[in-house]
N, C-alpha and C positions, 0 to 999 in steps of 0.2 A: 504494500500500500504506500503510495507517495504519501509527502508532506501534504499538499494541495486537497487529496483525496481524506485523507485523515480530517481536514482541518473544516469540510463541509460535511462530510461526517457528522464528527462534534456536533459544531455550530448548528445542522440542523436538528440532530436529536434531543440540545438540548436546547431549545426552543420547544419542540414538541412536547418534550418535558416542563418546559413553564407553562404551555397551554395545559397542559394535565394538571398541575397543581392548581392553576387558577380558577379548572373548571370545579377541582375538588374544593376548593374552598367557597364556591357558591353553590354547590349542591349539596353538599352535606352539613345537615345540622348536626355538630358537636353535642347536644343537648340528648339524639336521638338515636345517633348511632350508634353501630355496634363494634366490633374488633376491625371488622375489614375498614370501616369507615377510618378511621385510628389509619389502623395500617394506610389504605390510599396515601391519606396524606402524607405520613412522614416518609412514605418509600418514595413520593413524586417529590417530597422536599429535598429527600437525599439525591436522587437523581438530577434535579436540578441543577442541586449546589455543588456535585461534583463536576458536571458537566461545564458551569461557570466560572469555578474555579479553574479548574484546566485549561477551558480557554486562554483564560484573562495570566495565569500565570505562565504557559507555554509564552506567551508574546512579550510578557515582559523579561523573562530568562531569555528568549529569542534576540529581542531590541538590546537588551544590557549588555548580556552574553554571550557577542558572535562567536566566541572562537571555540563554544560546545556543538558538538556533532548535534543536530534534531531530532535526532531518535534519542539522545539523553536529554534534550528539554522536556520531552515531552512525557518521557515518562517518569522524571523529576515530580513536574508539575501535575501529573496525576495522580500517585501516588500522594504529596502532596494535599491533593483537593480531596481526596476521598478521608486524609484523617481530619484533615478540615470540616468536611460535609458533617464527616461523625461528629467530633466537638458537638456543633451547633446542634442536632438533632437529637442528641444524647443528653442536651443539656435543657432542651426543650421537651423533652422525654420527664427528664427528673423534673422543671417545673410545671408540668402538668400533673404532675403525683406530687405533688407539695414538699421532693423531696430535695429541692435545688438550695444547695448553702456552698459558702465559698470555701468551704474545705471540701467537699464534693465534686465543684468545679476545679480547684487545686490540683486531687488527686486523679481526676478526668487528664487535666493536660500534664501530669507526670508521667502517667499511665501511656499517652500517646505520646507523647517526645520520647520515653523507653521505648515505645515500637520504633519510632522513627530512627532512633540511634541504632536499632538490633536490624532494620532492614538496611540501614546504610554497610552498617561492619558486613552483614551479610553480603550483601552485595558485591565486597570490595575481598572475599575471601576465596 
């Protein structure tokens, strides 16, 4: 797959993914729904936000960073957006269950910066 082919890819899936989420969030009443309803959303929120994230971080590793090969921006910046997506939905996860404090959020981005340091050494091994 080219750069070019990859990057309309993306760009249009997650698109199709912001239209999911925003359809989800005007049809379904929170008040009424059940698990799947839960589900839709945070799984169209995480697909969003990964999908945005990678974008927007592929081009600025891209613009900064010429002198990395493309196929290491991009899976930087994936990688990347997906622990990112997580954060945000995990954290919107716990404040929907009343269980969101900042020593929960703390151990949330310890939690995924140890992934992030064990995928990198991984990586590099």
């Amino acid at each position: 797959m080219t750069l070019r082919q990859y990057l309309l890819t993306m760009i249009s899936s997650t698109v199709i993914c912001w239209i999911t989420f925003f359809f989800v969030i005007l049809s379904v009443n929170p008040y009424t729904t059940n698990l799947v309803g839960f589900l839709l959303f945070y799984l169209s929120l995480f697909l969003s936000l990964v999908g945005s994230a990678a974008i927007i971080g592929f081009f600025v590793r891209f613009v900064r960073l010429k002198h990395e090969l493309a196929f290491r921006s991009v899976s930087e910046a994936f990688r990347q957006s997906f622990l990112f997506a997580t954060l945000i939905v995990v954290s919107l996860l716990l404040l929907s269950k009343n269980l969101f404090s900042w020593l929960n959020l703390i151990l949330l981005i310890i939690g995924l910066s140890v992934l992030e340091f064990f995928l990198i050494s991984y990586k590099k091994a």
